[in-house]
Residue frames relative to the residue before (quaternion, step in Angstrom):
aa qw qx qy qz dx dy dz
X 1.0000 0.0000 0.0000 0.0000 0.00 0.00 0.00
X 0.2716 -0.7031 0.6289 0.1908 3.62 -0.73 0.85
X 0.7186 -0.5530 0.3176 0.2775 3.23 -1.96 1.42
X 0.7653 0.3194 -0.4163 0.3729 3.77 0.67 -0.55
X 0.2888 0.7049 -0.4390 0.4764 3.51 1.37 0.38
X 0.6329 0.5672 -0.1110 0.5152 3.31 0.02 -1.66
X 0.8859 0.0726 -0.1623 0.4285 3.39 -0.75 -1.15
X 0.1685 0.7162 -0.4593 0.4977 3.73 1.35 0.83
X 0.8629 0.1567 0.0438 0.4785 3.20 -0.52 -2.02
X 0.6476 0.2715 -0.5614 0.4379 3.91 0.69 0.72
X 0.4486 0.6664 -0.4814 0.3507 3.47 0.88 -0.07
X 0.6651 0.6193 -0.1498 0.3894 3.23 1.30 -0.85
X 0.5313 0.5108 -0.1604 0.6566 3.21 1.32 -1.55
X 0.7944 0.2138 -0.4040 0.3999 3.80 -0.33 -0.90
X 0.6378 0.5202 -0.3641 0.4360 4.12 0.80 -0.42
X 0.4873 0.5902 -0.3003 0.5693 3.38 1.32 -0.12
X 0.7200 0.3995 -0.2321 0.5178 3.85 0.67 -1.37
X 0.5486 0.6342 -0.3259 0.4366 3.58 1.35 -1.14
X 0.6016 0.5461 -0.2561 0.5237 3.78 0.88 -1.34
X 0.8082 0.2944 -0.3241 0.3938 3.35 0.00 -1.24
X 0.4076 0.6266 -0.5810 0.3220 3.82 1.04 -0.50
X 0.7613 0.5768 -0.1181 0.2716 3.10 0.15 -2.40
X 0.6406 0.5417 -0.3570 0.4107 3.60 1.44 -0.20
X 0.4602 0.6825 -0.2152 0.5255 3.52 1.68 0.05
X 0.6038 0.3431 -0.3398 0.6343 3.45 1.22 -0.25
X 0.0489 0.7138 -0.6945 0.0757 3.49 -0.62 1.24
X 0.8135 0.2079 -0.2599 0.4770 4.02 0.21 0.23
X 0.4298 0.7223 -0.4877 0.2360 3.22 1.28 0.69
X 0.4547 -0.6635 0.3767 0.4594 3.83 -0.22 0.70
X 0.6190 -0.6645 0.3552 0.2219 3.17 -1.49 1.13
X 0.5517 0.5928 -0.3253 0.4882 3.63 1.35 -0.11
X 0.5198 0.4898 -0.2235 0.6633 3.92 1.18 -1.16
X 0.7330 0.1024 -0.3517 0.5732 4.10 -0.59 -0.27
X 0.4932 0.4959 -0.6312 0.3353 4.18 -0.14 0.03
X 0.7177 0.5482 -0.2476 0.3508 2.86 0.49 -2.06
X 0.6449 0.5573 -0.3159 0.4168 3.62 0.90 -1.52
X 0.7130 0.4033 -0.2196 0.5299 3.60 0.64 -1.35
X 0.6129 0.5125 -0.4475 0.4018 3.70 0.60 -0.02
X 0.7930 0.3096 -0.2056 0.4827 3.59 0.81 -0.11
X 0.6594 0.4804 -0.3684 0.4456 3.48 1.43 -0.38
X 0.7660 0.1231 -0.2197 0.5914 3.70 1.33 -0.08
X 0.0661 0.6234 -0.7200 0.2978 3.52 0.52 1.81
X 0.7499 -0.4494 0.3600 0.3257 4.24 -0.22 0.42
X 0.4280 0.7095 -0.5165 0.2161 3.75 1.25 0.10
X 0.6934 -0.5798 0.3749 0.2060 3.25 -1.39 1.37
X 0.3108 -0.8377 0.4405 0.0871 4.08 1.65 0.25
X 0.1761 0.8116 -0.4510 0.3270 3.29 1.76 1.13
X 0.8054 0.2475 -0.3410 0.4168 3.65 0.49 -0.20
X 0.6920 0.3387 -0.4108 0.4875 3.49 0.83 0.30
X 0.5312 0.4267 -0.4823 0.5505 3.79 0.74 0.65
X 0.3328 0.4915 -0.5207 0.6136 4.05 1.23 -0.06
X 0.7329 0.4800 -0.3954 0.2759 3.93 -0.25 -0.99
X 0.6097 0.6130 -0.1084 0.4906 2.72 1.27 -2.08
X 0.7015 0.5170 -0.2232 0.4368 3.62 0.98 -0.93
X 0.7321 0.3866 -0.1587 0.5380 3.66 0.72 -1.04
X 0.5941 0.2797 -0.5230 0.5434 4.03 0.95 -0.21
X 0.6746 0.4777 -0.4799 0.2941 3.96 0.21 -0.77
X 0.7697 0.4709 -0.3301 0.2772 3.72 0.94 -0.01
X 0.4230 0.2940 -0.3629 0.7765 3.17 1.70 0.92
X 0.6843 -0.6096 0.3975 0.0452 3.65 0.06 1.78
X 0.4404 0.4867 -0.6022 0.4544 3.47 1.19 1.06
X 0.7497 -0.2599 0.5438 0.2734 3.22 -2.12 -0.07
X 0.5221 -0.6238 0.5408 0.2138 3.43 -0.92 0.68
X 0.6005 0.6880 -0.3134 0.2605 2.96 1.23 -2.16
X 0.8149 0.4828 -0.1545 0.2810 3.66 0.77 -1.50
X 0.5929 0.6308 -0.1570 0.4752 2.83 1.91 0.05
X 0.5101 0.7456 -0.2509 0.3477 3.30 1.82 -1.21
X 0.5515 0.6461 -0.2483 0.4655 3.62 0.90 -1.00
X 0.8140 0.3144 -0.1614 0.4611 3.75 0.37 -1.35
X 0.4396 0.6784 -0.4040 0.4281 3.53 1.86 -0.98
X 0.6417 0.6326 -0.1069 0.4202 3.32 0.65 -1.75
X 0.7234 0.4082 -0.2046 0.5178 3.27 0.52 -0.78
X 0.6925 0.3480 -0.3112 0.5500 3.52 1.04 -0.54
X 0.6242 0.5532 -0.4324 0.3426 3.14 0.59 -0.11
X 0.5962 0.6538 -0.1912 0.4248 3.60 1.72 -1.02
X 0.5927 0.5484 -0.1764 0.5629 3.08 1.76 -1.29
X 0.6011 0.5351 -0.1950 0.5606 3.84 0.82 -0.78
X 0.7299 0.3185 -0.2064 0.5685 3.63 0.71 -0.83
X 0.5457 0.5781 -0.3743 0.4775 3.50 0.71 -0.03
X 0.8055 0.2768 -0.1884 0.4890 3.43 0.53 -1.44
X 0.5993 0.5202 -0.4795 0.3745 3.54 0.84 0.49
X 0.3231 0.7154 -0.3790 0.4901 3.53 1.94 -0.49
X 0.8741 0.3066 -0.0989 0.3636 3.65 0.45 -1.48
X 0.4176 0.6642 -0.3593 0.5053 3.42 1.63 -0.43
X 0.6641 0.5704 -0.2208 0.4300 3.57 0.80 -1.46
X 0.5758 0.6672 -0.3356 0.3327 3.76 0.87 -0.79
X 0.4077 -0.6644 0.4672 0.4172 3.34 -0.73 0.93
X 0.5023 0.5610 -0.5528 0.3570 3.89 0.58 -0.41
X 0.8791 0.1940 -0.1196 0.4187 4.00 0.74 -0.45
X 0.8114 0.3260 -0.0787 0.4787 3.16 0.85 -0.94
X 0.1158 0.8910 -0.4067 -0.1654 3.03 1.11 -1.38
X 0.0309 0.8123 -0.4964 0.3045 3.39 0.67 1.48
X 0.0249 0.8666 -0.4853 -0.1138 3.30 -1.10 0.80
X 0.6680 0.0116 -0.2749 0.6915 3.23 1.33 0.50
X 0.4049 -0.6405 0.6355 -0.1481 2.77 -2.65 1.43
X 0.8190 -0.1451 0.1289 0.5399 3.59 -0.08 0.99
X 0.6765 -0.5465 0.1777 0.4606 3.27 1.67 1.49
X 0.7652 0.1933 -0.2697 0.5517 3.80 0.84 0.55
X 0.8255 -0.4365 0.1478 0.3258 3.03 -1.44 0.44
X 0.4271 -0.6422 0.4434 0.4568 3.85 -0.47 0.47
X 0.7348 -0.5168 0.3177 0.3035 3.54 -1.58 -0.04
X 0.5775 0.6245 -0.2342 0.4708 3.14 1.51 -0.39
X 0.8324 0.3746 -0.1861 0.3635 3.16 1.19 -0.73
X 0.2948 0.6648 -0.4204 0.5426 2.87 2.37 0.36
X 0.7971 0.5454 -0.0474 0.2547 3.11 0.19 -2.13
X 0.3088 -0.6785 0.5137 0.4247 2.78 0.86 -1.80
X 0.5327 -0.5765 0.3730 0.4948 3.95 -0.49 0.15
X 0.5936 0.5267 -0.4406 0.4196 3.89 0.31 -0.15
X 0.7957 0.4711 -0.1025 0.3665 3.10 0.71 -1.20
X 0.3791 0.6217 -0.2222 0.6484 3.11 2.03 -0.59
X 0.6081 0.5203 -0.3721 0.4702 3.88 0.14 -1.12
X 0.8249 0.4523 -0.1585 0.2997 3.24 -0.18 -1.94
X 0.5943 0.5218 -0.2659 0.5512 3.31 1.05 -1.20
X 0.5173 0.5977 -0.4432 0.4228 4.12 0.85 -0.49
X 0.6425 0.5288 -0.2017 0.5166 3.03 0.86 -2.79
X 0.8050 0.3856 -0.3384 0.2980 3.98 -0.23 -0.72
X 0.5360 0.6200 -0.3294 0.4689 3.38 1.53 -0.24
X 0.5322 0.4726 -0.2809 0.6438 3.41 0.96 -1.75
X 0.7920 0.4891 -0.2882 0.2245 3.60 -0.71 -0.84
X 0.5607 0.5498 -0.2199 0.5788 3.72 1.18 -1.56
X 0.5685 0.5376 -0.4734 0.4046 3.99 0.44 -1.48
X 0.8567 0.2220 -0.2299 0.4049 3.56 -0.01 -1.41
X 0.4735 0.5451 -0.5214 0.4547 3.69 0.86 0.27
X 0.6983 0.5067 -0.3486 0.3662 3.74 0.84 -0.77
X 0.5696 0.6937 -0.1323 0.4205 3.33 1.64 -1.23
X 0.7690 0.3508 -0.1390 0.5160 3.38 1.49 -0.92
X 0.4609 0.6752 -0.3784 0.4343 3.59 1.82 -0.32
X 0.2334 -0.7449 0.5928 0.1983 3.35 -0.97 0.86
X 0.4191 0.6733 -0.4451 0.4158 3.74 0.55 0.68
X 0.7944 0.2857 -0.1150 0.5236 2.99 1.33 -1.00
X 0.7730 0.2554 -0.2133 0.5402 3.74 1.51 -0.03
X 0.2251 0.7986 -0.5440 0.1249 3.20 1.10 0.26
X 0.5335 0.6280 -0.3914 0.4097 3.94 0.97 -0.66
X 0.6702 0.5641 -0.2528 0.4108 3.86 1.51 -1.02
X 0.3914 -0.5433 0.6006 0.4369 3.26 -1.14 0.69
X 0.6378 -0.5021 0.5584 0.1711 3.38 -1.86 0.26
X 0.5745 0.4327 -0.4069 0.5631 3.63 0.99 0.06
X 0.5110 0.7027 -0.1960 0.4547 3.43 0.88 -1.55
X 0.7431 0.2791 -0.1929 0.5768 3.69 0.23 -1.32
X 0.4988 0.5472 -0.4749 0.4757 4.18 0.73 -0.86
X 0.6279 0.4901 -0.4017 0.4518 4.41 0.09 -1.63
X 0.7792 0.4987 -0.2368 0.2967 2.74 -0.12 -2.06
X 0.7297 0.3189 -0.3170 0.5151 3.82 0.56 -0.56
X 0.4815 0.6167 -0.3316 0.5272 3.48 1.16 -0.11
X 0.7128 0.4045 -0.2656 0.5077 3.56 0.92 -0.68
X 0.7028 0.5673 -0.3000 0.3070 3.22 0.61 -1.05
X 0.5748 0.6407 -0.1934 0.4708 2.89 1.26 -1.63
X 0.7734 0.2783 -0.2669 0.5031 3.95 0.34 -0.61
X 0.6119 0.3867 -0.5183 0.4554 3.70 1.18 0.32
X 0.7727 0.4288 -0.3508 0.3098 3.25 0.64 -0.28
X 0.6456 0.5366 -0.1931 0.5079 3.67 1.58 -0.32
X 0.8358 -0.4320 0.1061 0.3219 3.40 -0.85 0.57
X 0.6205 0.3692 -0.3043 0.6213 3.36 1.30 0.28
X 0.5614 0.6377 -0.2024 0.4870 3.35 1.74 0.57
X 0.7980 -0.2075 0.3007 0.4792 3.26 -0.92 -1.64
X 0.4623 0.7466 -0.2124 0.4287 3.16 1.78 -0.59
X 0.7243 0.5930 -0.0125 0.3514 3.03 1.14 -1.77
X 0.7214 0.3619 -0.1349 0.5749 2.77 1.14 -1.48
X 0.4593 0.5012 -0.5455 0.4902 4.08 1.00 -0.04
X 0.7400 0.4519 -0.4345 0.2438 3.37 0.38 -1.22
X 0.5525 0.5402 -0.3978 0.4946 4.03 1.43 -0.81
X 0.5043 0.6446 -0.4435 0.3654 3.74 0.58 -0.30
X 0.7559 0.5640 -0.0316 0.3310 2.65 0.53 -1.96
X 0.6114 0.6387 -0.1083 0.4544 3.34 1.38 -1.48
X 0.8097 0.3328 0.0492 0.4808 3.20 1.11 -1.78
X 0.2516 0.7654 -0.5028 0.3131 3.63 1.58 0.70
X 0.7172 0.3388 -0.0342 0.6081 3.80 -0.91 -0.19
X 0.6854 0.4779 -0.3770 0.3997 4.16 0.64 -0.40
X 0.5780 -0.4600 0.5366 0.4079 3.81 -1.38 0.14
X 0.0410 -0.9248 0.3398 0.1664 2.87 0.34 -1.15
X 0.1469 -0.8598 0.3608 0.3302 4.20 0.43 -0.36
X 0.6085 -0.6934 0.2298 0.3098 3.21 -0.91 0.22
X 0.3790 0.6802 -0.3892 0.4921 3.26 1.58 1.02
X 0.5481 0.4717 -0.2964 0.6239 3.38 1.61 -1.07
X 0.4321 0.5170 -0.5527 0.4904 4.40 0.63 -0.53
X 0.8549 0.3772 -0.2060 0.2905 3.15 -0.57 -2.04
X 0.5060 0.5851 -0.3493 0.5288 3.79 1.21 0.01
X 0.7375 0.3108 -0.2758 0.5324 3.40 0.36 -0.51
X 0.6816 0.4399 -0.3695 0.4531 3.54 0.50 -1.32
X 0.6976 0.3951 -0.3344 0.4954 4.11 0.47 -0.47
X 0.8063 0.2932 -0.2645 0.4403 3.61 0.53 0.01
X 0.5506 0.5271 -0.4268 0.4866 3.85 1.11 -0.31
X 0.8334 0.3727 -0.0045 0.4081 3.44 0.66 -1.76
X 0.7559 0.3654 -0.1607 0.5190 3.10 0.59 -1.35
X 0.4925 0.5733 -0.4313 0.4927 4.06 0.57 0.11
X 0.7924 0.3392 -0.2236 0.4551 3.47 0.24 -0.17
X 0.5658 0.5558 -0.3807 0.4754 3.20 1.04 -0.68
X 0.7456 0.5031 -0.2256 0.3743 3.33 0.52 -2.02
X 0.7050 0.5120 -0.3423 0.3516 3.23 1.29 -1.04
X 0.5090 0.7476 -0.2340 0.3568 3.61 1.83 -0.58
X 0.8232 0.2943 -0.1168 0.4712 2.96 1.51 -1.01
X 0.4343 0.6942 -0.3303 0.4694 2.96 2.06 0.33
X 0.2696 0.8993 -0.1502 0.3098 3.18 1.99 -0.89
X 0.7538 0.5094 0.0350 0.4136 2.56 -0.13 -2.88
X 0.9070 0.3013 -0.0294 0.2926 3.41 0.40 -1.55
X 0.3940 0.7442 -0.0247 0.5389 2.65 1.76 0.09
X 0.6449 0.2770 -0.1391 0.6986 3.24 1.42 -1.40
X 0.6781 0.4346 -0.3561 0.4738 3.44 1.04 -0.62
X 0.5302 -0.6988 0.3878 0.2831 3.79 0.50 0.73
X 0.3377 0.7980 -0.4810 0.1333 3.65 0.85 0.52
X 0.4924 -0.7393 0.3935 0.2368 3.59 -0.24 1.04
X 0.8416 -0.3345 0.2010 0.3734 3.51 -1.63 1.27
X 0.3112 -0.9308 -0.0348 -0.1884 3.37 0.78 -0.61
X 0.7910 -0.2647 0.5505 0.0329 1.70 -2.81 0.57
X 0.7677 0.4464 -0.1542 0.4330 3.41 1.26 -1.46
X 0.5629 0.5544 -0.4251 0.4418 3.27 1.27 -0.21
X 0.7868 0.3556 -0.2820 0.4183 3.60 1.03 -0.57
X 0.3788 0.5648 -0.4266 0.5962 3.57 1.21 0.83
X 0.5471 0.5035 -0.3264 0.5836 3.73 0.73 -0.71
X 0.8980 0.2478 -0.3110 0.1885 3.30 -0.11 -1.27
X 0.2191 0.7704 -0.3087 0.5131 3.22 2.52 0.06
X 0.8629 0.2730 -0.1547 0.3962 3.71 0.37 -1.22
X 0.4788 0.5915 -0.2528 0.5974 3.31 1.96 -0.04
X 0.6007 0.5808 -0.2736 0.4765 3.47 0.74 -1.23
X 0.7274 0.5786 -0.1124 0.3515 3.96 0.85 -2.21
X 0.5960 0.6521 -0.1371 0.4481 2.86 1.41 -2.00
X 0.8447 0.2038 -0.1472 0.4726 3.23 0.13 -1.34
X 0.5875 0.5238 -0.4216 0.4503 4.02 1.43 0.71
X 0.2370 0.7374 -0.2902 0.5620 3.22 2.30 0.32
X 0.7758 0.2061 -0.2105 0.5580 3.32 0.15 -1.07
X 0.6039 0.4178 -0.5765 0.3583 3.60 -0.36 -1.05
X 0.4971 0.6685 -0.3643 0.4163 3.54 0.61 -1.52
X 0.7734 0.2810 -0.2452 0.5126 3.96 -0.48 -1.43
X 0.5452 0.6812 -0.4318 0.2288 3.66 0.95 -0.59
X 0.6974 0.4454 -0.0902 0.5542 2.91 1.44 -2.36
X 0.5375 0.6728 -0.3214 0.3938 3.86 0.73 0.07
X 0.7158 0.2120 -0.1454 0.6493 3.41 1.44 -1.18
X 0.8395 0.1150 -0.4201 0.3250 3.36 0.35 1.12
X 0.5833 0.4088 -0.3972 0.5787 3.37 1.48 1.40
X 0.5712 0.5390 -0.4659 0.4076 3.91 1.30 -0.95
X 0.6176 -0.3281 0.6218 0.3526 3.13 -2.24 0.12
X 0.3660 -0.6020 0.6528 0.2783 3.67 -1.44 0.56
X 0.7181 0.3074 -0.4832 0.3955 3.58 0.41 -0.32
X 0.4805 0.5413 -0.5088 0.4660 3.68 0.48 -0.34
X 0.7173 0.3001 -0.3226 0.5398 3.76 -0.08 -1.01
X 0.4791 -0.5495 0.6813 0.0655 3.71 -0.28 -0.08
X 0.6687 0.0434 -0.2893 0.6835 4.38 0.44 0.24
X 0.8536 -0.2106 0.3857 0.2797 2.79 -2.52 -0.64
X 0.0637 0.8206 -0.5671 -0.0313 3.56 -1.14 0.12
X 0.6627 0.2711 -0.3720 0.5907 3.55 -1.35 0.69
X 0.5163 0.6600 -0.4072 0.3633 3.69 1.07 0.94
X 0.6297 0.4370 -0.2993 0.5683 3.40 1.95 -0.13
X 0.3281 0.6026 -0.6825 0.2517 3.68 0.50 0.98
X 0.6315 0.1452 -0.4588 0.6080 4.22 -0.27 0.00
X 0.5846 0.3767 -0.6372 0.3322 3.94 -0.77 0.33
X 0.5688 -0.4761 0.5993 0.3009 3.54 -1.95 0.33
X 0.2042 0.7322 -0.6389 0.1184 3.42 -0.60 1.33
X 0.5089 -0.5142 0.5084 0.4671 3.95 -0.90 -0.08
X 0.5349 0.5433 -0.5576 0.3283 3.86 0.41 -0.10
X 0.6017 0.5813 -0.3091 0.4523 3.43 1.46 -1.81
X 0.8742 0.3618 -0.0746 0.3152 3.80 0.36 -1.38
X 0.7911 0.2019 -0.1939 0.5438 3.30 1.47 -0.26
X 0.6474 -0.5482 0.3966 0.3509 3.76 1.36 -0.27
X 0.3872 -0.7926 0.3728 0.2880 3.67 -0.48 0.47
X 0.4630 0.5578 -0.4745 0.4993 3.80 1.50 0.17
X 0.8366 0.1481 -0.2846 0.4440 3.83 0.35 -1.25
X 0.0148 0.8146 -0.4163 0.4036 3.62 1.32 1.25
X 0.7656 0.4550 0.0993 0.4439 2.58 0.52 -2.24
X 0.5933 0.5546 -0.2529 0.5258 3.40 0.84 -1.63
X 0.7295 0.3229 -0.2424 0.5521 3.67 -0.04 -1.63
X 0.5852 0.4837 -0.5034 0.4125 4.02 0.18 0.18
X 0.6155 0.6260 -0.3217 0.3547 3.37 0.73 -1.00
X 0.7889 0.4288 -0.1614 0.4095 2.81 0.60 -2.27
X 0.5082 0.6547 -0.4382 0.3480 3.87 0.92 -0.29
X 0.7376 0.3158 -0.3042 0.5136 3.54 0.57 -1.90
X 0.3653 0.5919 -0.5957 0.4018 4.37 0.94 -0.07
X 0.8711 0.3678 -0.1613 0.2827 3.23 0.24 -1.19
X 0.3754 0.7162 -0.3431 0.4779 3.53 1.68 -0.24
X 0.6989 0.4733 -0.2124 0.4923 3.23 0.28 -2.55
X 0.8319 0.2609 -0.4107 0.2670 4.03 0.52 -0.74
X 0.3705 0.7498 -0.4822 0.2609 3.31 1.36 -0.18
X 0.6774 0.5259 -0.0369 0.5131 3.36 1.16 -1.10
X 0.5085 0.6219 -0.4883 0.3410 3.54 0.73 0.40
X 0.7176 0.3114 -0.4444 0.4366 3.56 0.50 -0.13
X 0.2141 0.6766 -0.6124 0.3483 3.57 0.59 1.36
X 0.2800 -0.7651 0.5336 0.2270 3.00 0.57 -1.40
X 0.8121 -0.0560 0.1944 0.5473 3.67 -0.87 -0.64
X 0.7219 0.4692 -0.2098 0.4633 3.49 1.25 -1.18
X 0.5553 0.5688 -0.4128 0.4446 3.48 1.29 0.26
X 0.3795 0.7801 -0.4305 0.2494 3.54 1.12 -0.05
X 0.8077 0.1523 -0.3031 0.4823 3.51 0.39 -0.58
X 0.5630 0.4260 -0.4866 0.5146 3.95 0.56 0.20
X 0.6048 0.3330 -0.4812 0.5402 3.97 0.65 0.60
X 0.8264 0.0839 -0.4080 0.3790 3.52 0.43 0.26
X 0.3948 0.5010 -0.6618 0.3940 3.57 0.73 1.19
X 0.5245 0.7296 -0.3129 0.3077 3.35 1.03 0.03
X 0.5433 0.7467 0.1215 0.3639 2.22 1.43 -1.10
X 0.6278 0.6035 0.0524 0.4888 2.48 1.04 -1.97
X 0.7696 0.4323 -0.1243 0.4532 2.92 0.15 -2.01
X 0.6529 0.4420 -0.4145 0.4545 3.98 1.13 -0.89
X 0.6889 0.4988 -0.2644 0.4547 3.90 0.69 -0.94
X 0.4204 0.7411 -0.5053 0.1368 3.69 0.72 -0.93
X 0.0465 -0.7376 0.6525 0.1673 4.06 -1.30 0.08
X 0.8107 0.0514 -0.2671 0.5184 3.28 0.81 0.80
């Protein structure tokens, strides 16, 4: 199966699992699940939970057992772009080529619709309807894991050094902070996920990690060289908007930009060689992720 195939028919499957979640809120006011559904199915490319979907199917498990936590990252991810967007931080007005949620909603409504995203994930994570297929230890880590990529020793964290360090010189220790804990924390945890549910041993898992560590942090450089070379309509938001933020364009130039982009997905594609044959599609989401234009 070839990668735009592939990331086709899980795009499907996880917007499918995403639907069937959202049919469980039956007294949720009707303004709070718009807002929510207005940003979890705005067209996003469902790259970290098919990473999940991607790393348990290459150690020959079902997807199926995985779909639940995908989902959940994906809710968590869609949440913290909800709040990124806020004029209090970001102050973005359009997302995946339309208007951000805030400026539908308004900022209150924006907020909540974040808090119910972030929140539901681990309500979905802990529902046995939806993991009953998981061992119970397994589901205990796994929310254990997420939870510190996405929280303040996480993705949290690093927004907050972003945030902190706007308008600052800054150094390139304060970069690698943010870029390894905004971006790369979710990814790594995404693909930590996958393998994980798929019981791969101590490890095996260290070299999946360093795959999702390796991607994660070719993610950012990537969004780096995008907002101050991509087309704005192709991306779909604002650009030339991360000159006072801490980026590797600001601290290393856009040639060894490039270079240090390269040499990451090099290193990913080998982290993953003793997959074998079964490394095929996580070498070209690699891929992917190193070439991407939006």
């Amino acid at each position: 199966m070839d990668l735009g195939t592939y990331l086709h028919e899980k795009k499907i499957i996880v917007e499918n699992t995403l639907r069937d979640i959202f049919t469980s809120f039956h007294t949720t006011p009707g303004v709070l699940r718009d807002a929510m559904e207005y940003m979890l199915f705005s067209n996003g490319k469902r790259i970290r939970p098919i990473l999940a979907i991607a790393a348990c199917e290459a150690k020959n498990k079902s997807c199926d057992d995985v779909l639940p936590f995908a989902c959940a990252i994906e809710m968590i991810h869609t949440y913290s772009l909800i709040h990124d967007d806020l004029p209090s931080i970001d102050n973005d007005d359009l997302r995946r080529g339309k208007p951000t949620c805030h400026k539908v909603f308004g900022d209150a409504i924006a907020i909540l619709a974040g808090d119910a995203l972030l929140t539901e994930a681990f309500r979905v994570m802990a529902d046995d309807s939806y993991t009953e297929r998981v061992n119970p230890k397994i589901i205990k880590q796994i929310i254990f894991e997420i939870a510190m990529a996405a929280g303040a020793e996480g993705m949290v964290g690093g927004q907050v050094m972003d945030v902190l360090y706007e308008g600052k010189e800054g150094t390139r220790g304060i970069l690698n902070f943010i870029h390894t804990h905004k971006t790369t924390s979710l990814i790594r945890i995404s693909v930590r996920t996958g393998a994980i549910v798929a019981g791969v041993k101590t490890r095996e898992l260290q070299k999946f990690t360093k795959y999702g560590e390796s991607i994660g942090l070719a993610f950012q450089i990537m969004d780096d060289l995008l907002d101050a070379e991509g087309d704005e309509e192709k991306v779909g938001k604002r650009l030339k908007k991360d000159t006072s933020k801490q980026t590797y364009i600001k601290h290393y130039g856009t040639v060894a930009s490039k270079i240090k982009l390269e040499q990451l997905i090099d290193e990913a594609i080998k982290s993953i060689d003793f997959l074998g044959e079964n490394s095929k599609i996580l070498t070209e989401l690699a891929q992917f992720i190193g070439n991407r234009v939006v």
